[in-house]
N, C-alpha and C positions, 0 to 999 in steps of 0.2 A: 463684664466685670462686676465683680459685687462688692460692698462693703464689707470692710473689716474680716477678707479674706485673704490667704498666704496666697501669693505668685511667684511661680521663676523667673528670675531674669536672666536671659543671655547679655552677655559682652558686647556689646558695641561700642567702638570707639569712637565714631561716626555721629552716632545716636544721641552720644553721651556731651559729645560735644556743642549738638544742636538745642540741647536743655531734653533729650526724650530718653526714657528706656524702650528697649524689644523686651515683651513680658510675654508668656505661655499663657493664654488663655485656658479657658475649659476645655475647649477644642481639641486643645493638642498642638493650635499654631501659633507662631510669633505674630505679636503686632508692637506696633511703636506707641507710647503713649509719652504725656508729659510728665516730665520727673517730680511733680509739685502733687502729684494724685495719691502719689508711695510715700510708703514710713519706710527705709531701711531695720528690717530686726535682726540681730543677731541671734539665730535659736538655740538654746542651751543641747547641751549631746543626747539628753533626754528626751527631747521634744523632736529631733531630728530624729533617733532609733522611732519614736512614736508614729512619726510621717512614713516611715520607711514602714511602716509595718501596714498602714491606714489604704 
């Protein structure tokens, strides 16, 4: 994990419950981590076409 970089998070219900996100590392895989590490951001449609492009 790095600071102050964007992650995916998948859904867990499970996860979510226990205080953890599943987040996509660099890797490519999911891990569980604690929810207290993340910022939730909502990205503007500009900055998401931009990831999509990156």
């Amino acid at each position: 994990m790095e600071i102050r970089k964007i992650y995916e998070v998948v859904p867990d219900r499970d996860a979510s419950g226990e205080g953890m996100l599943r987040v996509i590392d660099e890797s490519g895989e999911d891990y569980l981590f604690p929810k207290d590490w993340f910022v939730a951001v909502q990205p503007s449609a500009e900055l998401l076409s931009a990831l999509q492009i990156a």
